[in-house]
LUMDREN-98925 format. One line per field, with one value per residue (C-alpha): residue number from 1; residue in one letter; chain; x, y, z. Coordinates in steps of 0.1 Angstrom, whole numbers, plus 5000, padded with zeros to 4 digits. Layout:
N
n (NUM,...)
res (A,...)
chain (A,...)
east (X,...)
north (Y,...)
up (Z,...)
//
This chain:
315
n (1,2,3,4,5,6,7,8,9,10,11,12,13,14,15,16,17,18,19,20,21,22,23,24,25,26,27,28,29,30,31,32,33,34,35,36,37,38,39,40,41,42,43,44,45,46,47,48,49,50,51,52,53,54,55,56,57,58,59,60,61,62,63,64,65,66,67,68,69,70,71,72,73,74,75,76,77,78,79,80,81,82,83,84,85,86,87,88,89,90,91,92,93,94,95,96,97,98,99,100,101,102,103,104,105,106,107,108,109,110,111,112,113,114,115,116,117,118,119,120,121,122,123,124,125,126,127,128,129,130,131,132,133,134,135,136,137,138,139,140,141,142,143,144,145,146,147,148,149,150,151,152,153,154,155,156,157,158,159,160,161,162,163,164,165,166,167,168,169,170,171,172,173,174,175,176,177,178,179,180,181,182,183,184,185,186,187,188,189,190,191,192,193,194,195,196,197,198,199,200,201,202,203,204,205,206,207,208,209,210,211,212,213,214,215,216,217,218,219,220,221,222,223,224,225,226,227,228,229,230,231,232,233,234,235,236,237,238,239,240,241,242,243,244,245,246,247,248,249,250,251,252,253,254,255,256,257,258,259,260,261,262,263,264,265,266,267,268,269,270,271,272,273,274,275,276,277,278,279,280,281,282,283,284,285,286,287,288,289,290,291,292,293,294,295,296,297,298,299,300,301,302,303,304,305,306,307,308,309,310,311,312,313,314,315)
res (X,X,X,X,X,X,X,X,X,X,X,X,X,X,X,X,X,X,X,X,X,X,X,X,X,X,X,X,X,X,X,X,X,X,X,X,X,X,X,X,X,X,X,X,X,X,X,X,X,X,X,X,X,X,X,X,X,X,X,X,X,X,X,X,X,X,X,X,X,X,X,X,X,X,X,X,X,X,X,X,X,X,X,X,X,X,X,X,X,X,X,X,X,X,X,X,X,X,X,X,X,X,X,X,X,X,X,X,X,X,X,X,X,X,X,X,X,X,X,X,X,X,X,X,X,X,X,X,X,X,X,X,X,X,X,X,X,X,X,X,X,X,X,X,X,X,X,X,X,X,X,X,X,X,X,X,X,X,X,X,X,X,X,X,X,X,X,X,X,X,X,X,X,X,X,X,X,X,X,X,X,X,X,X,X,X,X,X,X,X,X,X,X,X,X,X,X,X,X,X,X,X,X,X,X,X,X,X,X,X,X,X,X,X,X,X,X,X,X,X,X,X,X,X,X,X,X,X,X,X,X,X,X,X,X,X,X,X,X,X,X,X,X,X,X,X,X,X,X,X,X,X,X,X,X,X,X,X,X,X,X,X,X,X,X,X,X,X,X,X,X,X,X,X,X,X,X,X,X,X,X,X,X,X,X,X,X,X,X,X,X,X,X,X,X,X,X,X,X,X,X,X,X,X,X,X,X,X,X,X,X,X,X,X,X)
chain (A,A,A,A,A,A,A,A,A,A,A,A,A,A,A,A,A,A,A,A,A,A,A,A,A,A,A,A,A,A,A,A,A,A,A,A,A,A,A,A,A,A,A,A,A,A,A,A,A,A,A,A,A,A,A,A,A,A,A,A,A,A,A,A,A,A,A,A,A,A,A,A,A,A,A,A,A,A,A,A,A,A,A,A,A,A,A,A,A,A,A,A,A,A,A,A,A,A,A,A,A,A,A,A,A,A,A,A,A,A,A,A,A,A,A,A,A,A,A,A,A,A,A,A,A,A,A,A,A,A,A,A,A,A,A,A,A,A,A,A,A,A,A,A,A,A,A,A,A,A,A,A,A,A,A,A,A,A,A,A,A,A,A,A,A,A,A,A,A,A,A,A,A,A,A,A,A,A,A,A,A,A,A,A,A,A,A,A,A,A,A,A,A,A,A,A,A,A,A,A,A,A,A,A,A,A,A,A,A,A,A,A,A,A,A,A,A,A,A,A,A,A,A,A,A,A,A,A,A,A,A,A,A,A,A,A,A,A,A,A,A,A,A,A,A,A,A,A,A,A,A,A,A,A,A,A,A,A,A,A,A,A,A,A,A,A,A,A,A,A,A,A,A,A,A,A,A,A,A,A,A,A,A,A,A,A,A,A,A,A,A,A,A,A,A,A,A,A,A,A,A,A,A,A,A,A,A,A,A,A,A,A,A,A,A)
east (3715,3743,3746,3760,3766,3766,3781,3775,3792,3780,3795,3769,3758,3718,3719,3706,3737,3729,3693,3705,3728,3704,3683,3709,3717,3676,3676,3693,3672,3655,3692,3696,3712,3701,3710,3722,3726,3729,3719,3745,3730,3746,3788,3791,3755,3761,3798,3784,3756,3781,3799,3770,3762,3801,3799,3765,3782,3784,3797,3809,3813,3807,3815,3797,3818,3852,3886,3866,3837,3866,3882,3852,3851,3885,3885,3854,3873,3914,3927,3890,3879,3856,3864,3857,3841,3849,3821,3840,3817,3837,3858,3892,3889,3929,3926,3903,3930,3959,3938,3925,3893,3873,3864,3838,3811,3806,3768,3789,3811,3784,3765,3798,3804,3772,3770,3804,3785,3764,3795,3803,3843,3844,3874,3892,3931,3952,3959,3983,3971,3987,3979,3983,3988,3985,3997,3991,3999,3972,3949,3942,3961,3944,3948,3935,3935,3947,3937,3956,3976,3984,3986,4012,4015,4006,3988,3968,3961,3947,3926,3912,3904,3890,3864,3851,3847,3809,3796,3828,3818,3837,3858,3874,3878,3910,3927,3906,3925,3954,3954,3941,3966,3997,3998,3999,4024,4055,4080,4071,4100,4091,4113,4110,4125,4122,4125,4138,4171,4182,4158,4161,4149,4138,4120,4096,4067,4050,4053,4036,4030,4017,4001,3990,4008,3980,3968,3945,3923,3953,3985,4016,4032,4049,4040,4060,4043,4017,3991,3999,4040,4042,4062,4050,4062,4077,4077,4096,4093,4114,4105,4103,4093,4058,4064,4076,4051,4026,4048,4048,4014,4008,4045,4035,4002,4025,4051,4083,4095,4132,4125,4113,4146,4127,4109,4127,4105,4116,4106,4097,4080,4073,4078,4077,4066,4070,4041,4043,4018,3989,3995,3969,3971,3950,3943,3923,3909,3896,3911,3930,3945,3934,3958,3961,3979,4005,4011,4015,4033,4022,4037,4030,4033,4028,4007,4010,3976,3956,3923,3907,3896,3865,3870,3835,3831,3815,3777)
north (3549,3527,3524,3490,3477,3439,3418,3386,3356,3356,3321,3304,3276,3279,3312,3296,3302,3339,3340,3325,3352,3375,3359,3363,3404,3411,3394,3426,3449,3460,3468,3507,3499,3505,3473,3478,3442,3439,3414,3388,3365,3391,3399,3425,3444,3436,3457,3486,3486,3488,3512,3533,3528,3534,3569,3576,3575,3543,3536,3499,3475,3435,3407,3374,3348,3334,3350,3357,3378,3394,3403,3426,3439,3451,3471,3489,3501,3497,3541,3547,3551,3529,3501,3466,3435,3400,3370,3341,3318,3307,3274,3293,3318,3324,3363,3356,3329,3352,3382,3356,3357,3331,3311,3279,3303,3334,3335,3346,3366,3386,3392,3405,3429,3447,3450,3467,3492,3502,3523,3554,3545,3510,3489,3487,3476,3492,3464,3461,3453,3446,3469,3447,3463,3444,3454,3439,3458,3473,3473,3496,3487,3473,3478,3457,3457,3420,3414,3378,3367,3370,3335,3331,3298,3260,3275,3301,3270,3251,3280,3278,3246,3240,3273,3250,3218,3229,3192,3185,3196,3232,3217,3192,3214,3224,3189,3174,3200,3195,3157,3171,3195,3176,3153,3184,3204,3221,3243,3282,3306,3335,3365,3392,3422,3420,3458,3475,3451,3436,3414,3373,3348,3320,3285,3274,3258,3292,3325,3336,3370,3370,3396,3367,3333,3312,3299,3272,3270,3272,3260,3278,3285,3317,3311,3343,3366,3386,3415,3442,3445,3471,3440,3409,3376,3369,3330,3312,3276,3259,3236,3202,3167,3156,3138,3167,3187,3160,3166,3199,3213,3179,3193,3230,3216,3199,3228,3209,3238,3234,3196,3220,3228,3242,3268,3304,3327,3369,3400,3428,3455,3457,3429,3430,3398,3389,3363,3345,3329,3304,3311,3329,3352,3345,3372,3362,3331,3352,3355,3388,3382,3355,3330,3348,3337,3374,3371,3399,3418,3421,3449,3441,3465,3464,3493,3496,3504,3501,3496,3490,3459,3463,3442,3420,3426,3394,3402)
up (7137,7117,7083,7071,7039,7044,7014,7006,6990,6953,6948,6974,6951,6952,6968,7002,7022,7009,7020,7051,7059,7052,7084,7100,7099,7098,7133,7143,7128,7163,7170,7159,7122,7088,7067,7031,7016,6975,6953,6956,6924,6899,6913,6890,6898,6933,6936,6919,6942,6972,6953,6953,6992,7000,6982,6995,7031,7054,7087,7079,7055,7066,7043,7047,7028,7020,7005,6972,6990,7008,6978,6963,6999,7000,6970,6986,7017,7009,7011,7029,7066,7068,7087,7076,7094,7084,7088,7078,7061,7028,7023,7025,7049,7048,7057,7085,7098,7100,7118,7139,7137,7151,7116,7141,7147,7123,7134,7169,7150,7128,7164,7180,7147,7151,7187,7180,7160,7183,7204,7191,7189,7176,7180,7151,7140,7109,7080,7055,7017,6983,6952,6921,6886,6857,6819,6790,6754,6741,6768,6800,6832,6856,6895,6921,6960,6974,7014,7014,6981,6946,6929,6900,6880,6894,6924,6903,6878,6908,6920,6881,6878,6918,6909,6880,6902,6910,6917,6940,6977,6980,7014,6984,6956,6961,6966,6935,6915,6928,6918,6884,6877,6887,6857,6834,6853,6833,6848,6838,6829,6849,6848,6878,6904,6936,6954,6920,6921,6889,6869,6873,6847,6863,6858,6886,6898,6911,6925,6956,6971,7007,7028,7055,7062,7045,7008,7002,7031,7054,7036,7055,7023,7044,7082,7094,7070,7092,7081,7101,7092,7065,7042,7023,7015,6983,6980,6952,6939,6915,6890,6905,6894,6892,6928,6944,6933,6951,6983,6984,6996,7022,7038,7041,7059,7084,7085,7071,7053,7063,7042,7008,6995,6961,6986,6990,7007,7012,7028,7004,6998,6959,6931,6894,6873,6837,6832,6802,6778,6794,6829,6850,6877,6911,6940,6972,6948,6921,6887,6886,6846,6825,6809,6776,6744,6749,6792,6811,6833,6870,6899,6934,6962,7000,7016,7053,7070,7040,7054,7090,7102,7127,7159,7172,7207,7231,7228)
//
């Protein structure tokens, strides 16, 4: 008998993409698995639910969703043994891009998980992950596990204002906030360390920190970064003009990065941010650190094999 803790995406509008996944894993239940699926209406009751299940003692964890559902799934497993499946059934789906993951059929890809289950070695590969600390004075750090990216500046404001486009259709969200945001863009003066070397004050568009090649449902902001390499991608952008800020995401879509001379992207393995007033911090689509009136300050590190990503067999 299996234990598996199934999450689900707690953004699903009217909770019938929710119910429908549910369907979906109790058409296994002749299968020989025990199915532990929170609440997903309540986020916060539904992650100490699975919490609860993880300590209790399960042999997998699957996510059913996007990025977002990926990124309360993460912090279940990241340092842990037990391996993780993916369901890609969000908007994004960056994560499930760069592991490959077939992202046209997750019904196929949810059967493939569990029959994977059913051996008593399942396949499995090692993944990398991003622990992200954020400091504020006079108030508790605050870690976080990343699976895909951390978000800092226009991007991050994007991500904001696309999660409170609820009437737009979620395939559209991101552009509609992209034409939103543009108009109101202003260069942010960021300073930061890159692998301990000496801090750089800088004014740019955005930082972005990469554990996969892919942001906003498949942007190759870093198309070389890969999730299994024990580094990350550090990606710089200077502060452009409102045009070239309109450019810039269409010509990562169609891979014209040597045409993006505000673009610098690096290797590293740990980065330290000053983030000043009014800009908010993103990871995996979900607001790590709000846009406050003090900033923050935001370390970034790589771990190699942080968690292990379950493998669907053909059922």
């Amino acid at each position: 008998m299996r234990r598996i803790l199934v999450l689900l995406n707690p953004a699903a509008g009217n909770r019938r993409s929710a119910v429908a996944a549910v369907r979906d894993v109790a058409a296994h239940r002749s299968m020989r698995v025990e199915l532990v699926v929170p609440d997903a209406s309540d986020q916060a009751r539904q992650l100490d639910e699975a919490r609860a299940a993880v300590d209790e003692g399960v042999d997998a964890v699957l996510v059913h969703g996007g990025d977002g559902a990926l990124s309360g799934a993460i912090n279940l497993v990241a340092g842990r043994p037990v391996p993780l499946g993916i369901v890609p059934a969000g908007t994004g789906n960056d994560f499930a891009r760069a592991a490959g993951i077939d992202r046209s059929r997750p019904r196929a890809v949810l059967d493939g998980l569990l029959t994977a289950l059913e051996d008593d070695s399942p396949e499995v590969v090692e993944a990398d992950a991003l622990v992200a600390t954020v400091r504020r004075p006079g108030h508790e750090d605050r870690q976080h596990w990343v699976a895909n990216s951390v978000n800092i500046g226009f991007d991050a404001k994007v991500n904001q204002r696309a999660n409170g486009l609820r009437t737009t259709p979620r395939s559209l969200r991101y552009l509609v906030a992209l034409a939103q945001e543009v108009p109101q863009f202003e260069g942010i003066a960021f300073g930061h360390s890159v692998d301990g070397s000496a801090r750089q004050e800088q004014r740019l568009a955005l930082i972005c920190v990469q554990n996969g090649p892919f942001i906003g449902g498949g942007i190759a902001l870093a198309p070389h970064a890969r999730i299994d390499d024990g580094r990350m991608s550090v990606s710089f952008v200077e502060a452009i003009a409102k045009p070239g800020l309109v450019a810039l995401f269409p010509l990562l879509m169609l891979r014209r990065h040597k045409w993006l001379k505000p673009l610098s992207t690096r290797e590293a393995e740990s980065i330290s941010i000053d983030v000043p007033a009014g800009v908010p911090v993103f990871a995996d689509g979900d607001e790590l650190a709000a846009a406050t009136d003090s900033g923050c300050s935001v370390e970034i590190e790589v771990r190699p094999r942080a968690f292990r990503l379950l493998q669907a067999q053909s059922s």
